[in-house]
Backbone as a ProteinNet text record, in pm:
[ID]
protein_1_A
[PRIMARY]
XXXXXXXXXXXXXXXXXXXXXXXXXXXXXXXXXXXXXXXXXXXXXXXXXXXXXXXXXXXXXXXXXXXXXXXXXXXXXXXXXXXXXXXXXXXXXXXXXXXXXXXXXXXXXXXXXXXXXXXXXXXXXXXXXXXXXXXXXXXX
[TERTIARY]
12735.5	12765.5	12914.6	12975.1	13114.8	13173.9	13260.8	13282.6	13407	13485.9	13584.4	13557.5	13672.9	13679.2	13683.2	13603	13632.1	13665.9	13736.3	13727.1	13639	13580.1	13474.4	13425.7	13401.7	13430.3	13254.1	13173	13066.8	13033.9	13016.8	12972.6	12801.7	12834.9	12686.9	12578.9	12492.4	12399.5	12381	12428	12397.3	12529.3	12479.3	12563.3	12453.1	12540.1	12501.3	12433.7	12333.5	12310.6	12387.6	12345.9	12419.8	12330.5	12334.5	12275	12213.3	12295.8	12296.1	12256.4	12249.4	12172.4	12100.3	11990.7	11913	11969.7	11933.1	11957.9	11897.2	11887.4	11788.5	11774.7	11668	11638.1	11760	11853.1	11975.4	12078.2	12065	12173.7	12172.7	12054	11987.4	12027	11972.1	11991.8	12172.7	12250.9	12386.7	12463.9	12446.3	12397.2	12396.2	12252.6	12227.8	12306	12311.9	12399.3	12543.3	12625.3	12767.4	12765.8	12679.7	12646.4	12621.2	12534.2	12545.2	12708.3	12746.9	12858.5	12946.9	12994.4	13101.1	13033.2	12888.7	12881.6	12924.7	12935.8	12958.8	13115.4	13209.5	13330	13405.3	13353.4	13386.1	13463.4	13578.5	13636.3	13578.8	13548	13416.6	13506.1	13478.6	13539.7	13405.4	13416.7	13284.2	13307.1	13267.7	13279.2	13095.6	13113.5	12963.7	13013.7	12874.9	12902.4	12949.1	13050	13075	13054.6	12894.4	12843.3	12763.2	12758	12697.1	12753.3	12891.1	12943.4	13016.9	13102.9	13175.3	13155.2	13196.2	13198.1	13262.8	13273.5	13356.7	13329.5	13192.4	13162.7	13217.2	13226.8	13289.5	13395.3	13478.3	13592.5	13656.7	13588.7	13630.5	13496.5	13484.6	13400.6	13426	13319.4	13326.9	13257.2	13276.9	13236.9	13225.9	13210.7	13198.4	13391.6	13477.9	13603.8	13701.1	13615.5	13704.1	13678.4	13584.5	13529.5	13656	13695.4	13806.1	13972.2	13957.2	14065.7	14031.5	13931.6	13945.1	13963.8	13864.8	13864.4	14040.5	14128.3	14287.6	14312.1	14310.4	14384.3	14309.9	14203.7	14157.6	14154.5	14169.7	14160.5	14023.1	13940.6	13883.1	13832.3	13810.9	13762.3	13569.2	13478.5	13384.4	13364.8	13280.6	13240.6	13042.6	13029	12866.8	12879.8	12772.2	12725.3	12600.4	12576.5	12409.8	12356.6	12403.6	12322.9	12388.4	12310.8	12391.3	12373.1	12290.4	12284.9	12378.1	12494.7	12610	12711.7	12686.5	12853.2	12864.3	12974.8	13026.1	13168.6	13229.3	13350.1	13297.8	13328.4	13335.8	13341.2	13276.2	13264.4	13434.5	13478.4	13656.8	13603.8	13660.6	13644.3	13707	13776.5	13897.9	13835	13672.6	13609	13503.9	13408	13251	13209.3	13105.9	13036.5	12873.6	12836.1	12694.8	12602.5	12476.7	12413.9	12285.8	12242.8	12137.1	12009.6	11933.1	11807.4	11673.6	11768	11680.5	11619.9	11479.2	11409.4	11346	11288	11161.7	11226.1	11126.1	11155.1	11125.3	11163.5	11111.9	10995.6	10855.8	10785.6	10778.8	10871.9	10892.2	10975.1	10946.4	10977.9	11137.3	11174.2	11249.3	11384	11294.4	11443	11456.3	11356.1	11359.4	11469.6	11447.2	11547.8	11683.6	11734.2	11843.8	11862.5	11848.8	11870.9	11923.3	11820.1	11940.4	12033.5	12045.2	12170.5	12307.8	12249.3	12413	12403.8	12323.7	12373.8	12417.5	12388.7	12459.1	12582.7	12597.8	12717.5	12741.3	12679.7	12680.5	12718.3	12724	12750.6	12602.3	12554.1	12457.1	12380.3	12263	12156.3	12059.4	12018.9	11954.6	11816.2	11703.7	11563.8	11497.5	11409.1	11327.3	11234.2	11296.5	11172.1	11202	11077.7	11065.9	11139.5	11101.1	11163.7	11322.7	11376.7	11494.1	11618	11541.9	11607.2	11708.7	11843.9	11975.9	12009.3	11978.6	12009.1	12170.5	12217.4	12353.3	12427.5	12390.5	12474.2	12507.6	12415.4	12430.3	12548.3	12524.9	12621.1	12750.1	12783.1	12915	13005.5
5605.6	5614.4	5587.3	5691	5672	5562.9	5484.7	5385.8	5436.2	5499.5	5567.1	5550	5597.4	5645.2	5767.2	5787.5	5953.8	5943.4	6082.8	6138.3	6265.9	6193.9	6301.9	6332.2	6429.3	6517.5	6527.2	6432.3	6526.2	6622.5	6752	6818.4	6804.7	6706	6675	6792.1	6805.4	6936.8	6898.1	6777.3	6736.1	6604.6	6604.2	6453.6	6350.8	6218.5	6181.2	6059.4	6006.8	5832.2	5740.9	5678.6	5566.9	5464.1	5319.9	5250.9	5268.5	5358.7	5331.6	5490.2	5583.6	5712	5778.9	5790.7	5862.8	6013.4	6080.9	6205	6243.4	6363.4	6452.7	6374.5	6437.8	6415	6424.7	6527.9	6563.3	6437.9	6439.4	6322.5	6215.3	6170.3	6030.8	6040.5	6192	6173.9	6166.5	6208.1	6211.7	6081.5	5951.3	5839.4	5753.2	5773.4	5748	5731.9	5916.6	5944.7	5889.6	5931.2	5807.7	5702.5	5651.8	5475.3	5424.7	5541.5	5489.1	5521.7	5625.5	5692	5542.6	5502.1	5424	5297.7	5259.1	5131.7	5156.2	5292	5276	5282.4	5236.5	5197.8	5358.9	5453.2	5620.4	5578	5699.7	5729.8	5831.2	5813.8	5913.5	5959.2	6058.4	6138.8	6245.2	6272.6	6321.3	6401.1	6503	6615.1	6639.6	6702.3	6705.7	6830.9	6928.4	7073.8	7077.9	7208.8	7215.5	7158	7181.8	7178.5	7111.5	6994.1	6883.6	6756.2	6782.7	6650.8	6574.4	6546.9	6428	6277.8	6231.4	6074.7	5988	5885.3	5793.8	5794	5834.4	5764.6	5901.8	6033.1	6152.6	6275.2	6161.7	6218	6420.1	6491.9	6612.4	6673.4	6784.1	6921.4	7013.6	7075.4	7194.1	7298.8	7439.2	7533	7666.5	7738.1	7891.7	7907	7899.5	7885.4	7798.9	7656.7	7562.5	7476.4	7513.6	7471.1	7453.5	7593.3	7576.4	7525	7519.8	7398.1	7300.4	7221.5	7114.1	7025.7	7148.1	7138.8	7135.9	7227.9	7232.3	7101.5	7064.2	6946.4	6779.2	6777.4	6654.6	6649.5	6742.9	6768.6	6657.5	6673.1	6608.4	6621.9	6542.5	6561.5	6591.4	6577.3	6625.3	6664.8	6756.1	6812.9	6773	6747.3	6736.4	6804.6	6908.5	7006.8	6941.2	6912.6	6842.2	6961.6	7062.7	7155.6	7343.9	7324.7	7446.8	7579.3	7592.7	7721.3	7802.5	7669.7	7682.3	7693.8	7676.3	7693.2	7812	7906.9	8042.5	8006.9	7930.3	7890.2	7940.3	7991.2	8019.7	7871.6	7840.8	7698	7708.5	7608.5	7579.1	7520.1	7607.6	7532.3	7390	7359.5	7221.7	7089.8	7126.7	7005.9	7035.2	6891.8	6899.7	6979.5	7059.2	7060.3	7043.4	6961	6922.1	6980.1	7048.8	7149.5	7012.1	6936.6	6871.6	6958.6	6953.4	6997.2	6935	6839.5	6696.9	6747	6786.4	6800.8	6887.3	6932.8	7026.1	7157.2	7256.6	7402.6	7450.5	7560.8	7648.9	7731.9	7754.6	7811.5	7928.9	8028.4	8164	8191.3	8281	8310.4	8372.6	8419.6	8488.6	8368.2	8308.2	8172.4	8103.1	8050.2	7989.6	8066.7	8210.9	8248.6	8250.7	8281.1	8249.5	8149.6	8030.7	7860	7858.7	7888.2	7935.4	7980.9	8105	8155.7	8118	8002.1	7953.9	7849.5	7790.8	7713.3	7735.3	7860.6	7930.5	7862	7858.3	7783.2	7647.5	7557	7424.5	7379.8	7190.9	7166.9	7082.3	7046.1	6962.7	7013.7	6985	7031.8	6902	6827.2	6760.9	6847.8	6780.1	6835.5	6750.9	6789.7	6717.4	6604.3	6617.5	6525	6392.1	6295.7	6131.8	6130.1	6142.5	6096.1	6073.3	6224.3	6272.7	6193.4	6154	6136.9	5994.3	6032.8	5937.2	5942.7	6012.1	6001.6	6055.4	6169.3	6198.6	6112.2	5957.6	5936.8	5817.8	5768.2	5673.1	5753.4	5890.6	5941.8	5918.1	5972.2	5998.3	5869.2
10948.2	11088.9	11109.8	11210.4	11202.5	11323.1	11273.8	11430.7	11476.1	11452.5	11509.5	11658	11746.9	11887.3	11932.8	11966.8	11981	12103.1	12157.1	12333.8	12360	12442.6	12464.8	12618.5	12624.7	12716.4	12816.4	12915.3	12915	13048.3	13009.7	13093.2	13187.1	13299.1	13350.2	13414.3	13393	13441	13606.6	13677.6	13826.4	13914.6	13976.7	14030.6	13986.8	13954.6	13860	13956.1	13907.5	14001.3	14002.2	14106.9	14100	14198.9	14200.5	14238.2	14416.6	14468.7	14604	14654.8	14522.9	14578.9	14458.9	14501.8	14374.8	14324.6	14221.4	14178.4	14100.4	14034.5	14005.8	13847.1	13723.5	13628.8	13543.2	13595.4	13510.5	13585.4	13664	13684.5	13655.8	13635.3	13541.4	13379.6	13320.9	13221.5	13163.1	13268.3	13214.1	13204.4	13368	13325.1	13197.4	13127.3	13037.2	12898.3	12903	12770.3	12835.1	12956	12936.7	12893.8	12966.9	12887.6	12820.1	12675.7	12613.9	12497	12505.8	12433.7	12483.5	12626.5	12658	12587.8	12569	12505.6	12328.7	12295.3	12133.7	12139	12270.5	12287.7	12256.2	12300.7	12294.8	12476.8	12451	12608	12648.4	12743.7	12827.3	12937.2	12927.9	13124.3	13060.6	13255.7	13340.1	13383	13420.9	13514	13573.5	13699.3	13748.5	13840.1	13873.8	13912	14044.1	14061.1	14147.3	14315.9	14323.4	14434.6	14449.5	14343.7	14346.7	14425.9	14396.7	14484.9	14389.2	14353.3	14286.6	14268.3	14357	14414	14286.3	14321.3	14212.3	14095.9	14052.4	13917	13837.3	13892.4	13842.8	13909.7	13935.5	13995.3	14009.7	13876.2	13817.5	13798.3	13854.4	13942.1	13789.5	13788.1	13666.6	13687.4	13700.4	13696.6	13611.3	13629.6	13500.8	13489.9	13631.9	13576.3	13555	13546.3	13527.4	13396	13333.4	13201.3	13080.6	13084.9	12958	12998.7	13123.6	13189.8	13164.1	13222.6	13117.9	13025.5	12977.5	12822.9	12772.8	12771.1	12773.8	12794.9	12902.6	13030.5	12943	12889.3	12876.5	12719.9	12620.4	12505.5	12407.5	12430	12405.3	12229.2	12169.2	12052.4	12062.8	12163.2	12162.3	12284.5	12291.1	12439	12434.3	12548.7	12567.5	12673.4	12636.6	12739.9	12823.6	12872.9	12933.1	13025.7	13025.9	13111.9	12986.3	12894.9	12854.4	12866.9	13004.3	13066.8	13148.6	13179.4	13287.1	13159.1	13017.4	12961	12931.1	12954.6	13003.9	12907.5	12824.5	12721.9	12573.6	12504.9	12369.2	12254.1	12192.1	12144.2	12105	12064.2	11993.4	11876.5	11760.7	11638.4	11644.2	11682.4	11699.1	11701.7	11820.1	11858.4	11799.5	11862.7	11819.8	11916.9	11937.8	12084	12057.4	12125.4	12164.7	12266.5	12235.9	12336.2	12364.1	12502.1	12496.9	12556.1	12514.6	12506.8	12589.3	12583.4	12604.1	12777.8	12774.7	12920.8	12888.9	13013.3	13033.3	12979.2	12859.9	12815.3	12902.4	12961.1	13012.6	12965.2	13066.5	13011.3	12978.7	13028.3	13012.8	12902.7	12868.9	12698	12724.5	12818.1	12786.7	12859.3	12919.2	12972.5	12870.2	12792	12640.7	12572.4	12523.8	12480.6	12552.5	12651.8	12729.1	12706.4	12698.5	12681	12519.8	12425.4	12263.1	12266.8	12318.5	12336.7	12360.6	12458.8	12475.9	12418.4	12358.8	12268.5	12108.3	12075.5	11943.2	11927.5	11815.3	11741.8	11784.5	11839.3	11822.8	11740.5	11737.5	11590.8	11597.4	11707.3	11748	11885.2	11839	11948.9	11938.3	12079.8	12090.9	12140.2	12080.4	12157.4	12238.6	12255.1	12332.2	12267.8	12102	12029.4	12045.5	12104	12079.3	11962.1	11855.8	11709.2	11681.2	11773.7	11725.2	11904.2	11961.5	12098.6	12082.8	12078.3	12066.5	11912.5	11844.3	11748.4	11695	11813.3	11773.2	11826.9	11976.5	12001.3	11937.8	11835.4	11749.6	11643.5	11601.7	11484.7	11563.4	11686.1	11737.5	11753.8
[MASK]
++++++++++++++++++++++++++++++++++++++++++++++++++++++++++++++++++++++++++++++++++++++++++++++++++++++++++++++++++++++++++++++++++++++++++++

């Protein structure tokens, strides 16, 4: 396990919770994974979608054309995608990038396939398995 510091980058699939307003399953789960990445002493910046709303805890909005700005502007050594149906960027050999998985499949076969798709060329894909759940953010 590496203890390094990384900078890492996560792309949230919602606005995220916070004590004083609830939010969706994706905004919980992004939450989560910050907290725990910032407890393995990783520098975390946030971004949350466009039209979700910002607010303090994620100051920086991301969309289909602001993704690889970012990405430029914050240079991050990993990217977490938490919604990887919205990433529309070409992976960068340079970094890690992480596709999470982690939630409900879609039952339709052909959104299932759409959902692989953009996660092709990962370096890491989280699933939905009990077994396998935190296991990259212990590696990172």
């Amino acid at each position: 396990m590496s203890t390094d510091v990384r900078r890492i980058h996560v792309f949230a699939g919602d606005r995220l919770a916070s004590w004083d307003r609830a939010a969706s399953g994706a905004g919980l789960r992004a939450v989560q994974v910050i907290e725990a990445l910032r407890a393995g002493g990783h520098e975390v910046s946030v971004s949350v979608p466009a039209g979700a709303g910002a607010g303090a805890d994620a100051p920086m909005t991301h969309d289909a054309g602001t993704y690889l700005d970012l990405l430029r502007r914050l240079r991050p050594e990993v990217a977490v995608w938490l919604s990887p149906l919205l990433r529309t960027t070409p992976f960068d050999p340079g970094m890690v990038h992480v596709c999470d998985l982690n939630g409900p499949v879609p039952p339709d076969g052909s959104a299932r396939d759409r959902l692989v798709r953009h996660c092709v060329r990962a370096d890491l894909v989280l699933t939905g398995s009990a077994e396998l759940n935190g296991f990259w953010l212990a590696e990172l």
